[in-house]
Each structure stands twice: as structure tokens, then as C-alpha cells.
C-alpha positions as CSV (number, residue, x, y, z in Angstrom):
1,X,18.7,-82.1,-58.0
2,X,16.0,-79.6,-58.3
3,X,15.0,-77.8,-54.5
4,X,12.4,-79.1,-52.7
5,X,9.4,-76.8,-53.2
6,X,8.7,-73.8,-50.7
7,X,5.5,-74.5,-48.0
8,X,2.5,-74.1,-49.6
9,X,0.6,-70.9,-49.2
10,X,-1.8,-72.3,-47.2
11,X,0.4,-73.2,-44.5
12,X,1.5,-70.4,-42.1
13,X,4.5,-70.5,-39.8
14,X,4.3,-73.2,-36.9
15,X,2.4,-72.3,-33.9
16,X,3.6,-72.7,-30.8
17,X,1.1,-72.8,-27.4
18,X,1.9,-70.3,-24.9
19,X,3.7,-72.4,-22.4
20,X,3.6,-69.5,-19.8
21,X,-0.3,-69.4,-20.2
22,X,-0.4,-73.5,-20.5
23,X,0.9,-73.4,-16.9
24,X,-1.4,-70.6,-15.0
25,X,-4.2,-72.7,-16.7
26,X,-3.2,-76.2,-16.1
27,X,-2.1,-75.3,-12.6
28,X,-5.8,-74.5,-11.8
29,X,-6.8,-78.1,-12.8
30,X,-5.9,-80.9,-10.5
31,X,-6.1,-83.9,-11.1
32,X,-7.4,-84.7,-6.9
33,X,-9.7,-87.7,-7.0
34,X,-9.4,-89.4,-10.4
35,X,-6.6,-91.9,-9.3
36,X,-9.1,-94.3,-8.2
37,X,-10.8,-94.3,-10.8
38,X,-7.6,-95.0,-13.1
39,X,-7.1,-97.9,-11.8
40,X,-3.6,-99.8,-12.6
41,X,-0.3,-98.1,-11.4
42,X,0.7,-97.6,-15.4
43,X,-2.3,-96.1,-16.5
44,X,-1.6,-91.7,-16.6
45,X,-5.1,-89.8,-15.9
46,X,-4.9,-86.1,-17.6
47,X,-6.3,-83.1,-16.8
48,X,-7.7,-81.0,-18.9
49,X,-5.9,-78.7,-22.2
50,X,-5.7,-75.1,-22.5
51,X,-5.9,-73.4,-25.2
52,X,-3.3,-72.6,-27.8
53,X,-5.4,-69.3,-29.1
54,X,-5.8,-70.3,-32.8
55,X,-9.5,-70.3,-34.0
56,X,-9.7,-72.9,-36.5
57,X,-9.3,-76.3,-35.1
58,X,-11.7,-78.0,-32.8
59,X,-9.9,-77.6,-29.5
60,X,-10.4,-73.8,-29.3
61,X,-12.7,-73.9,-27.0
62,X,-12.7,-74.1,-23.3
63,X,-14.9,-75.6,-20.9
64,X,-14.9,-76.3,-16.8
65,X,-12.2,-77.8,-15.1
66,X,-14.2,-80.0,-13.3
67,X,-16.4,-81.5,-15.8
68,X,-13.4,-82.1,-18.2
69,X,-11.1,-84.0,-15.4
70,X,-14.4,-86.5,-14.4
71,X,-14.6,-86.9,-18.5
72,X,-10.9,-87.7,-19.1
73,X,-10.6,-90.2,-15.5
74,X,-13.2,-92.0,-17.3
75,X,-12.0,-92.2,-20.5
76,X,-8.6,-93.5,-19.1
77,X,-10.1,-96.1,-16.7
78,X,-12.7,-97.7,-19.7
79,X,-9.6,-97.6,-21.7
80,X,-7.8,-99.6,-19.0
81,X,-10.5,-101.9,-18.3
82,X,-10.4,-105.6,-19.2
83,X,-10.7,-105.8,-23.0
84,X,-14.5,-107.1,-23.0
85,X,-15.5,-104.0,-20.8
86,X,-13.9,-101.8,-22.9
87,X,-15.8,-103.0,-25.8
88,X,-19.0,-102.8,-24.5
89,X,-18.3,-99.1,-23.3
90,X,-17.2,-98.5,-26.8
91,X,-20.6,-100.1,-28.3
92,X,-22.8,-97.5,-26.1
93,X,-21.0,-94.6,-27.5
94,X,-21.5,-95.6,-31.2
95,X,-25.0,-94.8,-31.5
96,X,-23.8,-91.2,-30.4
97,X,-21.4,-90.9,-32.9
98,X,-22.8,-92.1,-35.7
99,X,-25.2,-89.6,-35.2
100,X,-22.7,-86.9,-35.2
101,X,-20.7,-88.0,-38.0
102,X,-23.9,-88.7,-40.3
103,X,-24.7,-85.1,-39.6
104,X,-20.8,-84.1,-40.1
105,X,-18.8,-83.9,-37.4
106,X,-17.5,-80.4,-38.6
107,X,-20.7,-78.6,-38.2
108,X,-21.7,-80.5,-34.6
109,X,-17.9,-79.3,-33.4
110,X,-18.8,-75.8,-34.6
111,X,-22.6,-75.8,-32.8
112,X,-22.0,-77.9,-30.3
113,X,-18.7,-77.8,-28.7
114,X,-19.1,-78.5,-25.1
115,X,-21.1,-81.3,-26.1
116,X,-18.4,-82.5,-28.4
117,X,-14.9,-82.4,-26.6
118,X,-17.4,-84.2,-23.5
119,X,-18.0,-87.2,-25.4
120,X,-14.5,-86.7,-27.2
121,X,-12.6,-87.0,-23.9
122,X,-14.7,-90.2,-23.2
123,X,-13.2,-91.9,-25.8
124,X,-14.1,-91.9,-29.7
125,X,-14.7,-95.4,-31.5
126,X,-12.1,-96.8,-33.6
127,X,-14.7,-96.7,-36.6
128,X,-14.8,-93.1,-36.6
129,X,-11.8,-91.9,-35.0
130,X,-9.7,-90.8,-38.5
131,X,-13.0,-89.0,-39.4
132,X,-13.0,-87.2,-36.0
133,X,-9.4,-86.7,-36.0
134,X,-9.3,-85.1,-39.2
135,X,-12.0,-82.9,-38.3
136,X,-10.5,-81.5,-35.2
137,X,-7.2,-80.5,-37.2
138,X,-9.3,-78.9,-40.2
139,X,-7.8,-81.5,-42.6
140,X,-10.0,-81.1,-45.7
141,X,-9.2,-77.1,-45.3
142,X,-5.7,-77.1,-44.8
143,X,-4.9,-80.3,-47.6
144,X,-3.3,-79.0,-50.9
145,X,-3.6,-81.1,-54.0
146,X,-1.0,-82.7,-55.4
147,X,1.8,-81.6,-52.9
148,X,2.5,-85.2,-51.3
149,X,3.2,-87.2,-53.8
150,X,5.9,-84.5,-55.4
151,X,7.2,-84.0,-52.2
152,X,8.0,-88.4,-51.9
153,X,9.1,-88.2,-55.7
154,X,11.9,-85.9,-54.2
155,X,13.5,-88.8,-52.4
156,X,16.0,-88.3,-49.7
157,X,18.5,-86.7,-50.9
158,X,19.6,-85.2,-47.6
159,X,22.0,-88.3,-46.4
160,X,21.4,-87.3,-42.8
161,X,17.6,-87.2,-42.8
162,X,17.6,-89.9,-45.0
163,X,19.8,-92.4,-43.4
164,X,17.8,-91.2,-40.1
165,X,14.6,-92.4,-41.4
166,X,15.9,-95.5,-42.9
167,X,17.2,-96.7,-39.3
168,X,14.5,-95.6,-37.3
169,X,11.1,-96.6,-39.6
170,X,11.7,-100.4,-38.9
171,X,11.4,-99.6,-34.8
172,X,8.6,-97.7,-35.1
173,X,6.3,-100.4,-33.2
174,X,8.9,-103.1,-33.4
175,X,8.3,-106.9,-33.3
176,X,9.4,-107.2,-30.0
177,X,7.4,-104.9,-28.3
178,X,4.0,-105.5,-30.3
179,X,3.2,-107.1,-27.0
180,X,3.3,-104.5,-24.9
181,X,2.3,-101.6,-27.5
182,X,-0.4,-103.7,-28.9
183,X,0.4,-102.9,-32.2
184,X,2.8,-104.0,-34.7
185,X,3.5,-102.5,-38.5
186,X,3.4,-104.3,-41.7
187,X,5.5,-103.9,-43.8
188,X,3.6,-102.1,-46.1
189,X,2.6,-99.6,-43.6
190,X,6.1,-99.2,-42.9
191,X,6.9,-98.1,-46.5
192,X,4.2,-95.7,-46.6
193,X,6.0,-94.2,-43.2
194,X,9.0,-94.3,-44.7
195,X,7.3,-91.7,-47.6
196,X,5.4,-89.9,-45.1
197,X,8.5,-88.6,-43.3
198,X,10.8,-88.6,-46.1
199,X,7.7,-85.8,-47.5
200,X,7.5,-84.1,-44.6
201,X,11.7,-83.7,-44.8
202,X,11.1,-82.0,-47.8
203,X,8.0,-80.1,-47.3
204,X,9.8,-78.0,-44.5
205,X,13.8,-78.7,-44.4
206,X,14.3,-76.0,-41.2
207,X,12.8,-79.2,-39.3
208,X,13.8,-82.3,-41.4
209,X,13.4,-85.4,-39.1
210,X,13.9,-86.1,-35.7
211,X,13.3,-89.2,-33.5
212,X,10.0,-89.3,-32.1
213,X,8.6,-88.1,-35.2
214,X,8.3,-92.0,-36.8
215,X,6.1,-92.6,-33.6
216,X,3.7,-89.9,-34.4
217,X,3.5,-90.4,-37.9
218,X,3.4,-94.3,-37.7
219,X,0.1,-93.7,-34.9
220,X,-1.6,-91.6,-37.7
221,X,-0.9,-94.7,-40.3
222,X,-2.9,-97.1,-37.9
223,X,-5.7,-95.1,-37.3
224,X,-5.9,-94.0,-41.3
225,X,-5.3,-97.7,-42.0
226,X,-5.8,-99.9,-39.0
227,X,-6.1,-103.6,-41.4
228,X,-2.1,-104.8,-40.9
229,X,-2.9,-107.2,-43.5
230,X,-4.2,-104.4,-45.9
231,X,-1.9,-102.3,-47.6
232,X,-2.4,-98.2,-47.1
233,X,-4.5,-97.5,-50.0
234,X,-3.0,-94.0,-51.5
235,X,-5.8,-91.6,-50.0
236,X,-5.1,-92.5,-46.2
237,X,-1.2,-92.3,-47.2
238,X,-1.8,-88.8,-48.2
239,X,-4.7,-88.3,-45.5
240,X,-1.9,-89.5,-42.5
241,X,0.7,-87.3,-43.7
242,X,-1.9,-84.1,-44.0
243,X,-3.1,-84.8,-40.5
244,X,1.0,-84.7,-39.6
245,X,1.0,-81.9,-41.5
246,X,-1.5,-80.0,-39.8
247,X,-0.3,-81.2,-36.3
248,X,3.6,-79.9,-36.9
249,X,2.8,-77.0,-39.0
250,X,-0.7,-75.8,-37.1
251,X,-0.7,-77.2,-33.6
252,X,2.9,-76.1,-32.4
253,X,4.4,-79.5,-32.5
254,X,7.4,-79.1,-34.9
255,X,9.1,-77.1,-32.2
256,X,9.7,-80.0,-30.2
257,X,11.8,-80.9,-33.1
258,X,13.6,-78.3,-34.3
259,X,17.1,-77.6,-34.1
260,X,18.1,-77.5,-29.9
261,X,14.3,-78.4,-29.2
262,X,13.3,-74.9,-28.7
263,X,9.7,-76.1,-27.7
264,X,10.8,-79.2,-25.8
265,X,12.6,-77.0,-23.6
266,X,10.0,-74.9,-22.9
267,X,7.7,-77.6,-22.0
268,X,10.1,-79.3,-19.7
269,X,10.7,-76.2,-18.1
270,X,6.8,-75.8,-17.8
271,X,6.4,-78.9,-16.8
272,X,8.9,-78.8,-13.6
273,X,7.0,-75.6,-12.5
274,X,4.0,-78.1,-12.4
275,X,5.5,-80.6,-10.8
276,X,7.2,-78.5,-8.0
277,X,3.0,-77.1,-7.5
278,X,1.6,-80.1,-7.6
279,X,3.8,-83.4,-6.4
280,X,6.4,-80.6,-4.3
281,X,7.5,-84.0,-2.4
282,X,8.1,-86.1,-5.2
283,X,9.9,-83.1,-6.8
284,X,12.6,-83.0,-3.6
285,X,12.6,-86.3,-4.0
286,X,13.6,-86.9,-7.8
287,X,15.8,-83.7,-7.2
288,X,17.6,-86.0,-4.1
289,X,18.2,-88.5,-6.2
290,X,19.2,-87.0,-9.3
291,X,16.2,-87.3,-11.3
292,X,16.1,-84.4,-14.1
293,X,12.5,-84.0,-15.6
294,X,14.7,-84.6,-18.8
295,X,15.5,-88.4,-18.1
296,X,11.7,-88.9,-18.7
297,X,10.1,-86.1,-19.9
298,X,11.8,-86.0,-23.1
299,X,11.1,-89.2,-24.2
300,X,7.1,-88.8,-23.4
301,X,6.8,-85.5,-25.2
302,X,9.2,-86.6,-28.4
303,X,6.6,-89.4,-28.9
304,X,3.6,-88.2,-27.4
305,X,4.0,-90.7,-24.9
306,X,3.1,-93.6,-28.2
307,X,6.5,-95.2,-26.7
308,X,5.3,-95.8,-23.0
309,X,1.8,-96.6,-22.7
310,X,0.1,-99.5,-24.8
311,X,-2.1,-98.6,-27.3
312,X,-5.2,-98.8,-26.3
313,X,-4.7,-96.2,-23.8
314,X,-2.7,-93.8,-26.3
315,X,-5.7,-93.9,-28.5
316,X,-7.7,-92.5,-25.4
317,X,-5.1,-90.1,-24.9
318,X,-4.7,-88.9,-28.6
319,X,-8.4,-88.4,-28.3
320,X,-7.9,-85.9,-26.0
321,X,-4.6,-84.3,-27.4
322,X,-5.6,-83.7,-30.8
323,X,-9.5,-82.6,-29.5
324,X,-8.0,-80.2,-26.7
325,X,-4.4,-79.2,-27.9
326,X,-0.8,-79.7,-27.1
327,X,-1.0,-78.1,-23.8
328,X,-2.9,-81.3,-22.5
329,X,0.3,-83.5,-22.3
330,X,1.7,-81.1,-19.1
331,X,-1.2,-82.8,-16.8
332,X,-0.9,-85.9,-18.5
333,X,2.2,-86.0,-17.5
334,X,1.6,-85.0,-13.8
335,X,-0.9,-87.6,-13.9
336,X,1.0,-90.0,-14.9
337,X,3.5,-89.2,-11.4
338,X,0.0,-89.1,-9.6
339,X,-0.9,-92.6,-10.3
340,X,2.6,-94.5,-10.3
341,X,3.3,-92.5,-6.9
């Protein structure tokens, strides 16, 4: 078998946040005042993302603490609403961005970002999510022709990865928990996941596949292809596993998936400074009782928390993540304690 080909050239090495500078800046934005307005006990309120210090991407820019934290408890509690309310909150938005996507939603993140990761954080309609999404992780610039569908003619050769991928595809979004994910994959969709990470495998073997990774990739199918009865066509095959692409390769998250978790670590360890500043009781107490931060934390980082919360509020949380950056998932997470405290 001929070797899988080398990264493209217009990928650069995996960039990883600085976790250190994550926490000085997250640890100055509190998440006081927005569990009322979450609502039910399993619904997580974030705070706001730092930067990670890369200039291309969309959520580069920083605004005030305060004004993000109101936007993101009110993204939360619409997406927790009852469905009906939800909609209508969704309708009043459109308007908006069809606007901004009609003018390009490149450009309007470029001139107007405050204005953007605002209306971002309160939630993006489903309609125009994958446009946005794409957007925020400079898809079209970072997409090299003609690299996916080599990489899937590859196969799996590599028995681990591949009889990884073969177990875990079929409970990414399981039958059985459709009801409380809100979500469920055909089983076209799961075939297209199944070349997605088998690609991915290939495109950068110092990572391979991990668990967690079927979750993040399978979230990318639905929102490139949300119709379950309508097979991926191959553009939003090759769109989701771009948008993975630029995600493990740009935005730092491959580390949480390497070899030893070498990011995963850091962010636990990042996270339990956070938690001992903000929630110092709940802290002695989990400590008490045995509790490590990596019973739980884990789990919610490897899947971006897609394996916790139902859908519709992943969505609203995604929203944020991809806009604002990796580094949002440490309040997220503290939220999350707030609220179910």
C-alpha cells in the first residue's frame, strides 16, 4: 500500500490555545446572574471565550465580558425554551441574518465583529448555520482540492484506527438515545462519517482516531446535511470534513486527541483552577467525595459536550464555540456546575 499523502501545504501544525492565558481571562468572566435566566437544572450557561491568538478565523476578536455573558444566558435560555418559543425567537433573528449572509458573512465578520459574535452568541438559524460556520473557520481558504476523496480511496489500512471507527460510527447518535439527543443518523450519513474519519486518519496519522472524534464529526454531518431522509450529497461530505479539518488542524482541537491527551490534560488542569476560583465549596466537596474533574470533564471536552446535552442546546453552544474559540468550553463547563448546583 502506497503512504498516505503528507498534510497539505496549506495546513500548518495544530494550534493549541494558551491554556494559562485561557484561565487569567476566563477567571475575569463570571458567570453571576445568568442562572435564572437558564432556566432547567440541565441546561449549562457559558461565559465568554478568549482568544487563541491566531488572526484568521472569526473568533479573534475580543469584546466585554459583560455584554458577551447577557448574550450567551440568552442564547442558552431561548434554546431551552419550549419548542414553539424557540421558534419564534429563531424567526426574529432571520431577517438579520439573511441580511448578513446576502451581503457575505465573511466581509460583515471582518467589518463588523462586535456586531457579529453578538448576534452569533444569541443563536444562528439552522438555515444559515453551515454558511456561518464555515465562515468562522475560513473554510473556502483553507479547502484543498481534490485531497478528500484520495485520502477515503486510501481505506483503513491501519487495523486499529480502522476497527476503531467501525465500532464506534454506529453509536454516534444511537437509536436509543435519539430521544434525549434529539437527533438520530441515517444510515447514509453514517457512511459518509465513516469516510470522514477514516480521511482524517490518513490526512494526519500522528493523531489517527480517537473516541469523541465520531461525535464531532457526526455534529458537522447534520448541520452540512440536516434532511435524515436525504443522503449527503458529495459537496457537504467534503464541506463537513474540511470544517473538521480546520477545527483539528487550526483551532487546537487535535490535542485533545493525541497520544496521552496532551491538550486534554491541560484543560482539565485549567479547568480545576477554575473551579477551585469560582465553585471553591463545590470543589471541597467533589474533592470529599472523590470526585476527580476527570470522571466528567473528560467526557465533555472529548465530545464537545455533543454527548450530554440534547441537541438543540449543543447547536447554541457550537454557535458560540466555533464563533469564539476553544477556550469557551472552561466556563461552559463552570456553568454547567453553576446551574445543576
Amino acid at each position: 500500500m502506497a503512504p498516505p499523502p503528507p498534510l497539505p501545504a496549506a495546513l500548518t501544525p495544530s494550534h493549541h490555545p494558551d491554556v494559562d492565558d485561557a484561565v487569567q481571562h476566563e477567571d475575569s468572566r463570571t458567570t453571576t446572574g445568568m442562572n435564572d435566566a437558564v432556566g432547567p437544572t440541565n441546561a449549562p450557561t457559558p461565559a465568554a471565550a478568549p482568544s487563541d491568538g491566531s488572526s484568521t478565523s472569526s473568533h479573534h476578536h475580543r469584546v466585554s465580558s459583560s455584554s458577551r455573558s447577557a448574550d450567551i444566558a440568552a442564547a442558552v435560555a431561548m434554546a431551552q425554551s419550549p419548542h414553539d418559543e424557540f421558534l419564534k425567537g429563531e424567526e426574529r433573528t432571520k431577517a438579520k441574518w439573511a441580511k448578513m449572509v446576502k451581503r457575505g458573512i465573511s466581509s460583515f465578520i471582518r467589518e463588523q465583529p462586535d456586531k457579529f459574535h453578538r448576534r452569533a452568541r444569541r443563536g444562528i438559524p439552522a438555515e444559515y448555520r453551515w454558511t456561518v460556520w464555515k465562515a468562522c473557520v475560513s473554510h473556502d481558504e483553507r479547502f484543498v482540492r481534490n485531497v478528500y476523496w484520495k485520502l477515503t480511496g486510501l481505506g483503513s489500512e491501519n487495523e486499529q484506527w480502522g476497527r476503531a471507527i467501525k465500532i464506534d460510527v454506529p453509536r454516534t447518535f444511537p437509536r436509543d438515545q435519539a430521544a434525549r439527543t434529539g437527533s438520530q443518523l441515517s444510515e447514509a450519513h453514517l457512511k459518509s462519517l465513516y469516510r470522514i474519519l477514516v480521511a482524517y486518519a490518513n490526512l494526519n496519522p500522528d493523531v489517527g482516531y480517537c473516541q469523541g472524534m465520531n461525535f464531532v464529526a457526526g455534529l458537522l454531518l447534520l448541520v452540512a446535511c440536516p434532511d435524515r431522509n436525504v443522503p449527503p450529497s458529495s459537496v457537504e461530505e467534503e464541506e463537513a470534513f474540511w470544517v473538521f479539518v480546520c477545527l483539528m488542524e487550526y483551532d487546537g482541537l487535535a490535542g485533545f486527541y493525541r497520544e496521552n491527551f496532551p491538550l486534554l490534560g491541560r484543560y482539565t488542569h485549567a479547568f480545576d483552577e477554575l473551579l477551585a476560583r469560582e465553585l471553591p465549596d463545590l470543589r471541597d466537596h467533589f474533592t470529599q467525595e472523590g470526585v476527580q474533574p476527570t470522571l466528567y470533564i473528560h467526557q465533555w471536552y472529548l465530545s464537545l459536550f455533543i454527548n450530554c446535552l440534547p441537541l438543540r442546546t449543543v447547536f447554541v453552544l457550537w454557535d458560540v464555540i466555533v464563533s469564539d474559540g476553544l477556550p469557551v468550553i472552561l466556563s461552559i463547563s463552570i456553568a454547567l456546575l453553576k446551574v445543576m448546583r
